[in-house]
N, C-alpha and C positions, 0 to 999 in steps of 0.2 A: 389103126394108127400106131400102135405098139411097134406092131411088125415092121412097118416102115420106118421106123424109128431106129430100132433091131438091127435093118438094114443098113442104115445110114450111119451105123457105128462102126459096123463089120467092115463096109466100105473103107470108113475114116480109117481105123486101124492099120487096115490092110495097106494104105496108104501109105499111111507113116511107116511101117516096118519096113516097107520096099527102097521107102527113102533113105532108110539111114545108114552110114555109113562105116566101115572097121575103123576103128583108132588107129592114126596116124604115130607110130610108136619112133621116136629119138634117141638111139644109142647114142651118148656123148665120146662114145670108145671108136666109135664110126666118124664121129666129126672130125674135120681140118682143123687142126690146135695152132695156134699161131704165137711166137712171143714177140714183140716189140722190140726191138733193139735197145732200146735204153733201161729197159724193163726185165731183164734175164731170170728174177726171180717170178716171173707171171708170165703164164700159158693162158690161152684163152679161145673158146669154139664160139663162132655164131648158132644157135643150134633152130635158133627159127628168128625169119629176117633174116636183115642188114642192116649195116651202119648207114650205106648211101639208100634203103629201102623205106618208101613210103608204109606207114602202118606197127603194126606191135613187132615187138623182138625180144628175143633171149639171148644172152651171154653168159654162158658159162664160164667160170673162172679161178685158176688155180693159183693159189700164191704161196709159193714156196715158205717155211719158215725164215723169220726173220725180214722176208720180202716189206717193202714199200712200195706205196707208188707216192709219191712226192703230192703237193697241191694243183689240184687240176678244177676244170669244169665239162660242165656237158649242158647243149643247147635243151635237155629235153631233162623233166624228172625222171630219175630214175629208182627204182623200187628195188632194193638188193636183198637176198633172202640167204641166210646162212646154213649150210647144207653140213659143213663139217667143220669143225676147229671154233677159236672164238677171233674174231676180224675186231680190230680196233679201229675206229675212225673220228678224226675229228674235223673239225669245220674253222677253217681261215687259211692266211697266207702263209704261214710256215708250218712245220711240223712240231707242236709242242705236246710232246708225250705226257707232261701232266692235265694237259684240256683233253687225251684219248679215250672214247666209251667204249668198251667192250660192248660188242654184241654176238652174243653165242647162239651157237645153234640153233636153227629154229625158230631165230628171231628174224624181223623185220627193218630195215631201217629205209627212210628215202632222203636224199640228195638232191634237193629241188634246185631246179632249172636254173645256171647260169651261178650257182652256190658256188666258190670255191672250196672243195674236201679234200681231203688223205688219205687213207688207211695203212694198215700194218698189222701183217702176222707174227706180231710179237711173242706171242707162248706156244708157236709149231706152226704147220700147214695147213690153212685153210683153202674152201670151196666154198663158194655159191655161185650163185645166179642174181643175174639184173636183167630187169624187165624195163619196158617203158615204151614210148611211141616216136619211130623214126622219122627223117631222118636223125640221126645222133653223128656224135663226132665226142673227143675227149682230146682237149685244151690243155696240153700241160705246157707253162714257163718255159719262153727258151734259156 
């Protein structure tokens, strides 16, 4: 019974090793950087997904010092992780730099669904990433 047992592990393994797969590796230096036209101080990569793609996605994002993006929304929570600099944001209809949180490096923030938020690279250059699940879209004021 051992043995057969033995066997049906070696099997199993063997299995799974055949099945798995190399990491799927993402240069952001490789991606299509895009800026928005009203937005000159913010680059940005899809670097998995889309905006019009059913399912999970990544945006990479660069916001020059000083950069804003004015109050906007997005149809979908979004999860933004701080990669470089400290990103200020705050939550409502205008931009009141005394309601803005810093979040540095490392940190987390989410944007829930249909929120209207801000942010601003007020103390230099920041990068992160926003995750979440498509499709998404960003709503900003005409």
């Amino acid at each position: 019974m051992q043995a057969a047992h033995a066997l049906m592990l070696a099997a199993l393994c063997a299995g799974l090793a055949h099945a798995q797969q190399t990491p799927r590796l993402i240069d952001p230096a490789q991606a299509a950087w895009f800026s928005p036209p009203p937005l000159p101080a913010l680059k940005a990569a899809w670097l998995a997904g889309s905006e019009a793609g059913a399912g999970p996605y990544l945006l990479r994002v660069r916001l020059a010092a000083g950069g804003r993006i004015p109050p906007h929304t997005h149809p979908d929570s979004r999860y933004t992780t701080v990669l470089s600099g400290t990103l200020y944001v705050g939550f409502g209809d205008a931009m009141d730099e005394a309601q803005a949180v810093a979040v540095p490096a490392g940190t987390v923030y989410e944007a829930p669904a249909g929120v209207r938020h801000w942010v601003w690279a007020k103390d230099g250059d920041v990068e992160y990433q926003e995750s979440g699940v498509g499709p998404t879209a960003t709503h900003l004021p005409h």
